[in-house]
N, C-alpha and C positions, 0 to 999 in steps of 0.2 A: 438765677433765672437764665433760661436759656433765649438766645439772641435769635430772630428771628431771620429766614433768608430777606430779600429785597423783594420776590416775587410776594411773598405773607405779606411785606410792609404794606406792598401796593394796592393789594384783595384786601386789607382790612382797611385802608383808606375808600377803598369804594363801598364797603360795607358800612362803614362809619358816613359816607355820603346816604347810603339807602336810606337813611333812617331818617331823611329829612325828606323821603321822599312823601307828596299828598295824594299818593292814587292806592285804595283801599283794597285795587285786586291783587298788585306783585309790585313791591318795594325792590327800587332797580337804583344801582349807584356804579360811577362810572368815572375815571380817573387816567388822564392822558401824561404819557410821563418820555422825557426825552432825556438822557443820560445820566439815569435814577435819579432825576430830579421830576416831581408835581410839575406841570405849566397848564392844565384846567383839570375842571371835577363837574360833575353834574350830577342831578338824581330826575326818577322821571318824576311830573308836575304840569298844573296849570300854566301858563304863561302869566306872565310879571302882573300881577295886579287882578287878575280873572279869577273866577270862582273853584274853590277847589273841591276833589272829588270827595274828600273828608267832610266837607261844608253843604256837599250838594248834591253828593252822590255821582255815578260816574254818568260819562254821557255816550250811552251807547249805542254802535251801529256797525250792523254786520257780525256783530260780536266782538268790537275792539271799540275800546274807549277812544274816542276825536278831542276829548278833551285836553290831553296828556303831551305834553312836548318828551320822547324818551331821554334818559340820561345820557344816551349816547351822542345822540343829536343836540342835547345841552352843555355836556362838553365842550361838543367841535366848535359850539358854536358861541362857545366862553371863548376860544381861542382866535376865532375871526373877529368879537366883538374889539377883543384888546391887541389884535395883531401881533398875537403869537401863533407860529406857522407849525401846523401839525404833521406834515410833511417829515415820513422817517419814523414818527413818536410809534409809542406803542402805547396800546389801551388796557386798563383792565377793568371788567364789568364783570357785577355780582353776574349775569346770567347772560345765556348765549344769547344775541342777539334777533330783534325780527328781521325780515327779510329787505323793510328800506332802511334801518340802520347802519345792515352789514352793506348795503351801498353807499351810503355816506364815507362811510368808515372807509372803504378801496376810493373814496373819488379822494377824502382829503388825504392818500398818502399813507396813510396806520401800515407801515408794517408786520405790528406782530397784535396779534388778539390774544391778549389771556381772559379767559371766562372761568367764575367758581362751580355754577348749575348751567346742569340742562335746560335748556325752556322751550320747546317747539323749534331745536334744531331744525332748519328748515336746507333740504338737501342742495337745492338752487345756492343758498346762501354761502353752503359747503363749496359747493363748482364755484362760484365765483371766488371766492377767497383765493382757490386754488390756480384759479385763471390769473389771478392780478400778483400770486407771489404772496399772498397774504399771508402768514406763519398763523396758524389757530394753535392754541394749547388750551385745553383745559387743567387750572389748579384748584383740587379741592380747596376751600378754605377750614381751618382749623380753628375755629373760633376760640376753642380752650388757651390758645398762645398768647390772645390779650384778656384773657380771665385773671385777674391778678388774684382775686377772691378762690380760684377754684379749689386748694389746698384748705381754707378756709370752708368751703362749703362743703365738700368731700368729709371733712371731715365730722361735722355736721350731720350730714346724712346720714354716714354709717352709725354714730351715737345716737339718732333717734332712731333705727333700726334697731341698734341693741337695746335702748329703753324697751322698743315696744317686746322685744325676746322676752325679756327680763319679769314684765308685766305679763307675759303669761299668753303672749299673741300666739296662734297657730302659726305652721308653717304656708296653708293656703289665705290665710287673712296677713302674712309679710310676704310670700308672692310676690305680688304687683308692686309693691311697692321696692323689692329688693331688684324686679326687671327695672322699673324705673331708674334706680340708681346707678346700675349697672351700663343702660341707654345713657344717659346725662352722662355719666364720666366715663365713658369706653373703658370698662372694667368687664374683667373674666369673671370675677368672685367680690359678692358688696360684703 
C-alpha cells in the first residue's frame, strides 16, 4: 500500500468530516491543522440541538440555507470554544469556500487554504486572500487512496463484465456498463 502525502491525510479527514455533515444541498468538511497535527474539524450543520436540514428540510432565503453554521466557521469556532489559537494554522475544506467564510478564515489568521472542489469561487474571496497573504491551493482529492476494497472491487467489476461477454451480451448492451467501470476506476481499457 502506497503511503499517502500529508496534504491526502488532511482532504480525507475533512472528507471523512463531510459525511457527518446534516445539510441535504453540499456536504462540506473542514479540518484546521498546525504542524501536521488536527487542532479542530468541522462539517456544515444546524447548530447544537436545532433542527436539522435532513429532519426538516432546508430553510431557505435568498437562495442560501440560514439554517447551516458552515464547516468552516465550525471549525474556527471548535478552536475559540476550547482556546486553541488558529493563528498561523492552515485549513483544508472539501470545497472552496463562500464569501463570509473566506473572511472569517483571513480575520482568524489561516495562513494557507487547501480546498478539494470548486464551489462558486467567489473572485472578491480570491482579492482578498491575496490582499491578507492568504496561500489558496487547490488539491484534488483521490478518494481511491483510502479505498482499501478498490482491488477488490476492480476486480469484481471486470469478472461480471466478463460473465456478461461470455453469456452472450452485445458489445452495445456492455457499453455503459464497461464506461462505467472505466469512470469508477480511472482505467483506459475494463
Amino acid at each position: 500500500m502506497e503511503r499517502i502525502t500529508w496534504d491526502q491525510f488532511f482532504m480525507a479527514q475533512s472528507h471523512l468530516l463531510a459525511l457527518r455533515s446534516t445539510c441535504t444541498r453540499l456536504a462540506v468538511g473542514a479540518t484546521i491543522v498546525r504542524e501536521k497535527r488536527i487542532i479542530a474539524g468541522g462539517y456544515n450543520g444546524s447548530i447544537s440541538g436545532d433542527e436539522h436540514c435532513i429532519e426538516d428540510g432546508c430553510y431557505v432565503v435568498d437562495n442560501h440555507c440560514v439554517r447551516t453554521v458552515h464547516a468552516e466557521t465550525n471549525a474556527l469556532l471548535q478552536c475559540a470554544k476550547y482556546g486553541t489559537p488558529a493563528n498561523g494554522a492552515d485549513i483544508y475544506v472539501t470545497h472552496f469556500p463562500c464569501l463570509p467564510c473566506s473572511k472569517t478564515i483571513i480575520q482568524a489568521g489561516i495562513k494557507n487554504l487547501y480546498y478539494a472542489n470548486d464551489y462558486k469561487n467567489n473572485a472578491y474571496a480570491l482579492e482578498l486572500f491575496k490582499k491578507a497573504n492568504v496561500n489558496v491551493v487547490q488539491i484534488p482529492f483521490d478518494e481511491s487512496k483510502i479505498d482499501f476494497l478498490k482491488d477488490e472491487k476492480l476486480e469484481l467489476a471486470v469478472g461480471m463484465l466478463d460473465k456478461l461477454r461470455n453469456l452472450g451480451a452485445s458489445k452495445e448492451e456492455l457499453q455503459p456498463f464497461e464506461e462505467k467501470v472505466k469512470e469508477l476506476f480511472d482505467l483506459v481499457q475494463a
